[in-house]
RODO-2510 file (C-alpha; in nm, 4 decimals, decimal comma):
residues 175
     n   res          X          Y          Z
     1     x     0,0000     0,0000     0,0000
     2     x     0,2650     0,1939     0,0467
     3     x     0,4620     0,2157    -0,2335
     4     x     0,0948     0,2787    -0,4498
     5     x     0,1151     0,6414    -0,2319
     6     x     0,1704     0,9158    -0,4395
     7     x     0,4360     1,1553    -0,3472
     8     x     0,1593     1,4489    -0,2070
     9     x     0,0182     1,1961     0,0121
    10     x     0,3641     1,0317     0,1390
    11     x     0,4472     1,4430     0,2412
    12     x     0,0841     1,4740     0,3955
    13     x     0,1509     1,2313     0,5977
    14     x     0,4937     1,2544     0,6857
    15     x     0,3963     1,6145     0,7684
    16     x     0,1186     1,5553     1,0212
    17     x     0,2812     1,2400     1,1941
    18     x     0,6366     1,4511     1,2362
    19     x     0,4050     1,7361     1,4084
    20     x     0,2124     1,4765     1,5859
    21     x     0,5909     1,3208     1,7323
    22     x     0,7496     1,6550     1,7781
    23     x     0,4564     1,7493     2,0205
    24     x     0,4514     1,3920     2,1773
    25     x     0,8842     1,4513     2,2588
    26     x     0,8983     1,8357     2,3604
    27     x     0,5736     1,7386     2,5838
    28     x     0,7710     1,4437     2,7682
    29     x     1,0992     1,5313     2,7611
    30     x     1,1665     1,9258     2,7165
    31     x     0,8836     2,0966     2,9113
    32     x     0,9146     1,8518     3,2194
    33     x     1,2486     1,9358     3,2188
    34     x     1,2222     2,3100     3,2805
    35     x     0,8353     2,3158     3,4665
    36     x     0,8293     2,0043     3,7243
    37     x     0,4503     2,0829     3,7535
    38     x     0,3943     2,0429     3,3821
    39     x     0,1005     2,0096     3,2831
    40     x    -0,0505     2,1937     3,5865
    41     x    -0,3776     2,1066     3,3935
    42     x    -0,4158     1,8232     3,1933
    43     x    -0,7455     2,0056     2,9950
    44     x    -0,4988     2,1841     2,6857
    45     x    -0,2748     1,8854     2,7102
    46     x    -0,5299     1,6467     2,6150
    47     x    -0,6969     1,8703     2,3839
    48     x    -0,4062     1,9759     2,1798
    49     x    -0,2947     1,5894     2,1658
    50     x    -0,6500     1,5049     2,0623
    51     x    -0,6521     1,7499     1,7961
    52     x    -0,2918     1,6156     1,6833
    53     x    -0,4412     1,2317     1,6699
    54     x    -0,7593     1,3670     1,4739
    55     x    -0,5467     1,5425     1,2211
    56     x    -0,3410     1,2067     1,1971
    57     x    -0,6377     1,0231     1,1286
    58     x    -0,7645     1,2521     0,8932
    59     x    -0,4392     1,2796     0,6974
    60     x    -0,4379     0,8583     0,6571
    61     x    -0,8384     0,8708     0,5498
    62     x    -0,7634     1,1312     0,2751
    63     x    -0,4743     0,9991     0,1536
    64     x    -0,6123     0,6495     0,1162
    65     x    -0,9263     0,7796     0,0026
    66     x    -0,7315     0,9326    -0,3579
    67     x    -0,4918     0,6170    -0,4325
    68     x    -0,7414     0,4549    -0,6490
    69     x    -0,5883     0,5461    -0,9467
    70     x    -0,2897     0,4461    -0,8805
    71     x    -0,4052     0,1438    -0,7733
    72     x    -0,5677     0,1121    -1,0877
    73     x    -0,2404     0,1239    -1,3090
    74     x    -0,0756    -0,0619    -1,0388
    75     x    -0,3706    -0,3829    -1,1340
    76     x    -0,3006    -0,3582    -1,4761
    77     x     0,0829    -0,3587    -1,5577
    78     x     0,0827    -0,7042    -1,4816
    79     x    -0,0866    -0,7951    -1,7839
    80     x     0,1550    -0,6590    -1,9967
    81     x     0,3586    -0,9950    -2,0284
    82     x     0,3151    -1,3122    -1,9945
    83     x     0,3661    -1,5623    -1,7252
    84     x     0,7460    -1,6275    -1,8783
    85     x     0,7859    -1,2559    -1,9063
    86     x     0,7935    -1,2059    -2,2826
    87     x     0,6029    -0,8551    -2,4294
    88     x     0,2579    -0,9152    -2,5806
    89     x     0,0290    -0,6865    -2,8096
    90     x    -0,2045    -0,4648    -2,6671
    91     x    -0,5073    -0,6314    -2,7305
    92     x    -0,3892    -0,9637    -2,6499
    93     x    -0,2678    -0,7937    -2,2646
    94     x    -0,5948    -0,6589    -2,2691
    95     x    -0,7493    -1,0241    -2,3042
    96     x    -0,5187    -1,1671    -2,0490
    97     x    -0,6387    -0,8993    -1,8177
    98     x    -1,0347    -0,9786    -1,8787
    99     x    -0,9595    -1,3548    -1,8620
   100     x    -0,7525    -1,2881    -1,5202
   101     x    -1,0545    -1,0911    -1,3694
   102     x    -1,3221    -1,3688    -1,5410
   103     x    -1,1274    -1,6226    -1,3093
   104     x    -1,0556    -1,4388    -0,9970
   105     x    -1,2240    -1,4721    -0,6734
   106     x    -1,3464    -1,1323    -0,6841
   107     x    -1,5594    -1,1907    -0,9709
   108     x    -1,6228    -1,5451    -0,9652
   109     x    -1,7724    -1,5204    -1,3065
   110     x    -1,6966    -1,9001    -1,3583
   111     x    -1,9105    -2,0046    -1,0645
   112     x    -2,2033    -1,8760    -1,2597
   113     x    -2,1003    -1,8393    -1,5691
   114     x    -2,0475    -2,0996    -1,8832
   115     x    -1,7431    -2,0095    -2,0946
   116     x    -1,5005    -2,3240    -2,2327
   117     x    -1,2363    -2,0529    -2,3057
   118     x    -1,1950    -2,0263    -1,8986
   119     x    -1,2976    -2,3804    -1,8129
   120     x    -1,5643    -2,2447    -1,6449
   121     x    -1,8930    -2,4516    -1,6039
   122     x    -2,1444    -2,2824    -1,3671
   123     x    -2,5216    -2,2833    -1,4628
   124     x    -2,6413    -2,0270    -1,2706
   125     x    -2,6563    -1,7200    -1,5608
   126     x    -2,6470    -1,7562    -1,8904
   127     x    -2,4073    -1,9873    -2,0747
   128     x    -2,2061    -1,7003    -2,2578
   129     x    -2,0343    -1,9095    -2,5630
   130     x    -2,4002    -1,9798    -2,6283
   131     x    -2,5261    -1,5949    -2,5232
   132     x    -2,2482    -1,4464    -2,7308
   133     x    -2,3127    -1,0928    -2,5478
   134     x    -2,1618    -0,7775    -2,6968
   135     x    -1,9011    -0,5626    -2,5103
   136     x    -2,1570    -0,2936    -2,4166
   137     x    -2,4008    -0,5620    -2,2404
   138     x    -2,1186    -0,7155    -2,0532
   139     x    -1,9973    -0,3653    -1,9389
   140     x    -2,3744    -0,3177    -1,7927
   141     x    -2,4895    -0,6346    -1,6630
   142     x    -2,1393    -0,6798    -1,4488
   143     x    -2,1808    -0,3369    -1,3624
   144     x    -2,5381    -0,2928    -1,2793
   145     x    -2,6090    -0,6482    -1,2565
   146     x    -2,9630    -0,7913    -1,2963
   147     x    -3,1801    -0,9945    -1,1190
   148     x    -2,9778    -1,2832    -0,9901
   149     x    -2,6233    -1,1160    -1,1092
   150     x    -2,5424    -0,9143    -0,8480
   151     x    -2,3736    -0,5287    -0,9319
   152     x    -1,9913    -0,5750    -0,9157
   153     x    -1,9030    -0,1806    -0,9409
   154     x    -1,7586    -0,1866    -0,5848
   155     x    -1,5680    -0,4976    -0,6557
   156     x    -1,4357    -0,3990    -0,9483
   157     x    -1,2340    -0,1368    -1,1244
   158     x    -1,4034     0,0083    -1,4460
   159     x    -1,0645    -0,0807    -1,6342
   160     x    -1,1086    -0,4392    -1,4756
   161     x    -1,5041    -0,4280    -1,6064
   162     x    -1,3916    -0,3163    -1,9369
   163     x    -1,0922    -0,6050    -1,9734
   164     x    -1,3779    -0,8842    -1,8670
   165     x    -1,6176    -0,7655    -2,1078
   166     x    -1,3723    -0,7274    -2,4081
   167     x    -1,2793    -1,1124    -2,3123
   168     x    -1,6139    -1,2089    -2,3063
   169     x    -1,7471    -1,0565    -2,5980
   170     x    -1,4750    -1,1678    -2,7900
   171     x    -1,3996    -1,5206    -2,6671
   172     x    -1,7455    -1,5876    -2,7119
   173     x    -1,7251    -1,4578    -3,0957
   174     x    -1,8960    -1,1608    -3,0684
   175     x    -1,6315    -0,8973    -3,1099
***
């Protein structure tokens, strides 16, 4: 997660957790140093440490909350090559990367799903090499789903929704 960061949120952070330490040190080891009684109240101590945590918190929930397109290229550079490493075209990445999300556990398109290019056997929905669906109904059925296909927008990245429809629709003989 991490390295997926982008350099303004690895300085946000780094920002408001070195404010967040520098307050935690000079307030345990320089002030009781030169005022024995510190804090004489703990009221502004605890608020100004709350405030610090909040700010911490807030920092890590708006940094994580714009990584997801990062994440995004991070998912996709993958397919790019093959297993043994060797460059393949465009379109043929772009198939890898729709049969690699067909097959994944986060789709589990192949529990449902007939398609003999994946193996897959499930009799739930529609037997797709039969069904031959275009790209565009893919695209809205696995996004919006429909009556026993759930909606897999949250699951899914659009770019992953558009690589399993392209391998669909064109495994199937469509495209």
């Amino acid at each position: 997660m991490l390295l997926t960061i982008t350099t303004t949120g690895k300085v946000t952070l780094l920002i408001v957790a070195g404010a967040f330490i520098i307050w935690a040190l000079v307030t345990a080891m320089v002030i009781p140093r030169r005022d024995a009684d510190f804090p004489r109240t703990l009221t502004v101590f605890v608020l100004v440490s709350c405030v610090f945590f909040v700010f911490q918190i807030g920092a890590v929930y708006w940094v994580t909350g714009t990584q997801e397109i990062e994440t995004e290229a991070a998912e996709t550079t993958p397919a790019e090559t093959t297993p043994g490493g060797t460059p393949v075209p465009a379109d043929d990445a772009v198939l890898l990367a729709g049969k690699a999300v067909f097959e994944s556990t986060d789709a589990g398109c192949g529990n449902c799903h007939t398609l003999a290019d994946a193996g897959a056997t499930g009799t739930v929905g529609p037997n797709l090499d039969e069904a031959k669906p275009p790209q565009e109904l893919v695209v809205m059925r696995v996004t919006n789903g429909k009556a026993a296909m759930p909606s897999f927008k949250g699951t899914l990245t659009e770019r992953q929704i558009q690589d399993v429809a392209t391998y669909v629709s064109t495994v199937a003989g469509t495209s």
